[in-house]
N, C-alpha and C positions, 0 to 999 in steps of 0.2 A: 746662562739659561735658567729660567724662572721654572719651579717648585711643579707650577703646571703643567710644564711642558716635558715631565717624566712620566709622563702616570704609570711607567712599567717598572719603579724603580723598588730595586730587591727590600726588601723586610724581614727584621727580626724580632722577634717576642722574644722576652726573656721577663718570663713571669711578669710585675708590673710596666718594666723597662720597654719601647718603643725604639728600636733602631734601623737608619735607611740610610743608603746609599754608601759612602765610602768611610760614615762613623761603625759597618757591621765588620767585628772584627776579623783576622785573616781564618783563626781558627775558633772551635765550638769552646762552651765553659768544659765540656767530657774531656777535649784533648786537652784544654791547659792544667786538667786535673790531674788525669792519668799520664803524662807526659812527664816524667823527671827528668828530661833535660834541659839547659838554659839556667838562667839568674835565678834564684828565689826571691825577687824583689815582691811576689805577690803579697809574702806573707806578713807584708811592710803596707799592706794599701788598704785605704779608707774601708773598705768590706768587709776585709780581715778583721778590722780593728772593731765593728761593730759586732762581730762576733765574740770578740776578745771580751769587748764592753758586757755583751749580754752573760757571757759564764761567770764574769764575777759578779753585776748582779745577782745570779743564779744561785752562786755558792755562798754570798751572801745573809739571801734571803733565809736559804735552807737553815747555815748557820743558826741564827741569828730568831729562828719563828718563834723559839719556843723558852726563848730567854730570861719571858716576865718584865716585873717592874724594873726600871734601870735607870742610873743617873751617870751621864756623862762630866767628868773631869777633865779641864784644858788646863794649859800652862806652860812654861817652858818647858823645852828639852834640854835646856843649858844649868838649869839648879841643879847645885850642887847639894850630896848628902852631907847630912849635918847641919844642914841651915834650918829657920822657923818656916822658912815656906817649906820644906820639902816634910816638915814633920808635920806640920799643919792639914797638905794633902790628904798624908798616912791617914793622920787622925778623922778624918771627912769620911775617908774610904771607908773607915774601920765600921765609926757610928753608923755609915748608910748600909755597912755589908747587915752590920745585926740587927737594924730592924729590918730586911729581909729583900732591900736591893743590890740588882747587881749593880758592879761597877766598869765603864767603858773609858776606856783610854785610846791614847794612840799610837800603845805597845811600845814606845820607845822608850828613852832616861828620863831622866830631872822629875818634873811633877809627874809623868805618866807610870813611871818605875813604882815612884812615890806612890797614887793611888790605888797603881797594882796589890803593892806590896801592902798598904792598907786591908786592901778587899780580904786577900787571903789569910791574913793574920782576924779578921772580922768573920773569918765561917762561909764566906759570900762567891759567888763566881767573879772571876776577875777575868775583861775580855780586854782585849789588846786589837785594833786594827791598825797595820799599820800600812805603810805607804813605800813605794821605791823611790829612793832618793839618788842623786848624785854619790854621796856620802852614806855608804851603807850605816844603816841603825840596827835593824834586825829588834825582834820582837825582847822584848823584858822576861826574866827569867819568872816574874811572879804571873804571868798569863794563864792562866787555866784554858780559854776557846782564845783562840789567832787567827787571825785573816791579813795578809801582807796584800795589797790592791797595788794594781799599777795606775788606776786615774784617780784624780783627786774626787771627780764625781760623783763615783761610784760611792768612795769611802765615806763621804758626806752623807750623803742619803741613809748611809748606815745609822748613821749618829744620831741625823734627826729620826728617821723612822723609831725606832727602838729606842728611843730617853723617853723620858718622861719630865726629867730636869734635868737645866745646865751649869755647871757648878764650873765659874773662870777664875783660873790661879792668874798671878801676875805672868805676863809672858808677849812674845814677841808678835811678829808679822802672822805667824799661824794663828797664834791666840786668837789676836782680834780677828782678824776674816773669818773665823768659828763661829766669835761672837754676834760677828753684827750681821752675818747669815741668820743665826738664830733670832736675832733681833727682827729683821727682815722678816723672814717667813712670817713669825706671829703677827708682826704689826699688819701688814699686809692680808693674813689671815690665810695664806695657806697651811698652817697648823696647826692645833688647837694650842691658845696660849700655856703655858706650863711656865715654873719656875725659874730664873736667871738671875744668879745669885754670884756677885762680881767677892771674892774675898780678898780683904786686903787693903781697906780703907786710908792710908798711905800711899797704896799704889794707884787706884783707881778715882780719888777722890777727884783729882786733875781734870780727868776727862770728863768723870759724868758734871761738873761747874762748867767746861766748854761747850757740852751738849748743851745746859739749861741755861746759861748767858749767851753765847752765840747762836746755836742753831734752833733751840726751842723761843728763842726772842726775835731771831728773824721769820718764824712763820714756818718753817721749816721740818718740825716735827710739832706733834702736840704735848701736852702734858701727860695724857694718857698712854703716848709710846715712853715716855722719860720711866714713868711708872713700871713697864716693864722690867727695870733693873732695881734690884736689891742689893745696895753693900753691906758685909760681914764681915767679922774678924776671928769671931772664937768659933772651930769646930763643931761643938756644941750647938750652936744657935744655926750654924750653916743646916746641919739636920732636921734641926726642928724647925725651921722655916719651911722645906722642903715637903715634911711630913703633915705641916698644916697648912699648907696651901693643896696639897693634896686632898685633905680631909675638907676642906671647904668647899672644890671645886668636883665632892661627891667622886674621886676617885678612890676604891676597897684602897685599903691599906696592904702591903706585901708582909708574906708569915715572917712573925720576929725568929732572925736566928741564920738568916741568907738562904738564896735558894738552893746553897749547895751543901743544905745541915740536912 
């Protein structure tokens, strides 16, 4: 029987939602609210989850508004302490904590531990976002403000909203998808370009020759997105790069001495 040939066929509104005929459910959204009997499989469904989505934006943002300047550090979670990368982070953290940024991690070990533990030996806020994994991590002891997220989305948005620059240790499948997210955005131009500074010219030397013989010689990217990346090896110079591309690009300088002196 054709569409037309119902014209009396029952309707439900539910706010933007449109429903007829035998997709209107057996009961109202009141009784599946105040009804505690049955499965709890609701609190597992696409709705739920959008709500889920929206409070950690929320708590997030809240976090997170009044942070100031800040540079995000990636890298592995698998460096071990006592190596030059993981003192190298420290040292990055340190310089950026005392001219007067915070520093963002992703609360977990190896280089994040590392940068933590930088910031706060630096004067500096030391933030940690971390993420639910399979394999619990749980936040670093050097954290000063925490946010443990359960989508990766969410955590992201964090990173790019509130940096101002991205400062990559050598590290794995996380690392790069951080990076060439950030890389993305800018080149693309949904963010205002900012700093990316690969440290580690032994590790990273590899890739950015494959980027500028393969993919910048196929047409592929320009020379101007290659340019987006800067490699670094001394602590020192990771700083000051960071500080003067800021001074260039007319962004105040943050108070020397971290935000949390």
């Amino acid at each position: 029987m054709s569409v037309n040939s119902e014209p009396h066929r029952r309707v439900r509104r539910q706010g933007p939602v449109t429903l007829r005929g035998n997709q209107i459910p057996a009961t109202t959204t009141d009784q599946r609210l105040l009804d505690r009997r049955g499965a709890a499989d609701w609190v597992h469904t696409d709705p739920w989850r959008v709500l889920r989505i929206q409070a950690e934006f929320v708590e997030g943002f809240g976090l997170m508004a009044e942070l100031g300047p800040a540079v995000s550090i990636f890298g592995s979670a698998r460096t071990a302490r006592a190596t030059a990368e993981f003192d190298a982070a420290e040292r990055i953290a340190t310089g950026l904590a005392r001219v007067g940024y915070s520093v963002i991690t992703g609360g977990g070990p190896g280089i994040m531990e590392a940068a933590n533990k930088g910031a706060a030996e630096g004067g500096g806020v030391s933030v940690g976002l971390g993420i639910e994994l399979p394999r619990e991590q749980g936040l670093n002891e050097f954290v000063d403000i925490g946010l443990e997220f359960r989508y990766f989305f969410v955590r992201k948005t964090m990173f790019i909203k509130y940096s101002q620059a991205f400062v990559v240790m050598p590290g794995g499948f996380g690392t790069m998808d951080e990076l060439f997210e950030a890389l993305t955005l800018v080149e693309t131009g949904k963010i205002t370009r900012f700093p990316i500074v690969l440290v580690g010219s032994s590790y990273w030397a590899g890739l950015v020759d494959w980027l500028r013989e393969r993919v910048l010689a196929e047409g592929k990217i320009s020379e101007r997105d290659l340019e987006l990346l800067t490699i670094a090896d001394d602590p020192d110079e990771v700083v000051a790069l960071i500080t003067a591309a800021h001074a260039q690009a007319g962004i105040a300088p943050p108070h020397p001495g971290g935000n949390g002196s």
